[in-house]
C-alpha positions in Angstrom: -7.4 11.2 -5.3 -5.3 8.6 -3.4 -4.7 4.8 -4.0 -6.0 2.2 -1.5 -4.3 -1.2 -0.6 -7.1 -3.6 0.9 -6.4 -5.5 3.6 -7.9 -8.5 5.1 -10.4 -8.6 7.8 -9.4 -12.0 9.3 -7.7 -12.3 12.7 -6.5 -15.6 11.9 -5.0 -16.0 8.9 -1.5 -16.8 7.8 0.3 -14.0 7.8 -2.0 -11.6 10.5 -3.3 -8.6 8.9 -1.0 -6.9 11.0 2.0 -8.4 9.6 0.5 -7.4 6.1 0.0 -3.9 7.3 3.7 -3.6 8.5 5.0 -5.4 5.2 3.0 -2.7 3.2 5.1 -0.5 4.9 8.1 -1.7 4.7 7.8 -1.2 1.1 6.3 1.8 1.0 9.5 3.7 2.5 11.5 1.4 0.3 9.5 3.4 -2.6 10.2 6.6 -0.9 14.1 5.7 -0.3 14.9 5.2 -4.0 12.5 7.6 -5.6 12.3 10.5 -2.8 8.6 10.9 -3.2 6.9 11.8 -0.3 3.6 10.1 0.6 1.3 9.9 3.9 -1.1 6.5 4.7 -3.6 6.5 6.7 -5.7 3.5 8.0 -9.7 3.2 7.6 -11.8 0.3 7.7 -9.1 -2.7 6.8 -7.7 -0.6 4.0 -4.1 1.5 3.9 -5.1 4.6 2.1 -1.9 6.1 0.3 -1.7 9.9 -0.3 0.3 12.1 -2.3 0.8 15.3 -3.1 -0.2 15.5 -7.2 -1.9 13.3 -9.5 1.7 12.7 -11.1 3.1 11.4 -7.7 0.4 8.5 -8.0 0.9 7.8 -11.9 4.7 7.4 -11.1 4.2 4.8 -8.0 1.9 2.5 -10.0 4.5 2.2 -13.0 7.5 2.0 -10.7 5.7 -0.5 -7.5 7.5 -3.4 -7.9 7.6 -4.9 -4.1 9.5 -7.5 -2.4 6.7 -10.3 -2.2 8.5 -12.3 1.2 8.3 -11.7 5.0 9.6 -14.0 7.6 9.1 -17.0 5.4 6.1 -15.8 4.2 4.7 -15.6 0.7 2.4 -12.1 0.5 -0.5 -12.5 -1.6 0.1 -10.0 -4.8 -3.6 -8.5 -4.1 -2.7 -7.3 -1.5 0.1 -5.4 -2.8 -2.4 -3.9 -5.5 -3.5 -1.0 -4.6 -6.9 0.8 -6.3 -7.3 4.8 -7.5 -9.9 6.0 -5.7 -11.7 9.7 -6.4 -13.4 11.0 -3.7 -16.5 13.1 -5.3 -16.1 16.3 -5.6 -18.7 18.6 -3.5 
């Protein structure tokens, strides 16, 4: 299991994907600060895969992800800060 944040796949829009990417984050080791959970991301295909050790770990960040929508004047889009569950299929 691990939760996925989609990012966008346009160069030129307002903020860069890369400045989405570095917001994400920002907030991410917010999260870990204050709650002391560790967690690893990893990029594939415009999306910020977020992993954690047990299935409690991710149940505990999607009732306590609250994050800071602003960046450099910028208003973040809340989807992007919505990440999905995904379960990879068990072989």
């Amino acid at each position: 299991m691990y939760l996925v944040f989609d990012l966008p796949k346009l160069a030129d829009i307002d903020p860069s994907p890369h400045a989405i990417a570095f917001w994400l984050h920002r907030e991410l080791d917010r999260w870990h600060e204050r709650y002391e959970i560790p967690y690893k991301t990893k990029y594939h295909k415009n999306r910020l895969r977020l992993i954690m050790d047990s299935e409690a770990d991710y149940h505990f960040f999607m009732l306590s992800w609250n994050p800071d929508f602003s960046i450099n004047n910028h208003k973040m889009e809340e989807k992007w800060s919505k990440p999905r569950v995904v379960n990879p299929p068990k072989h």
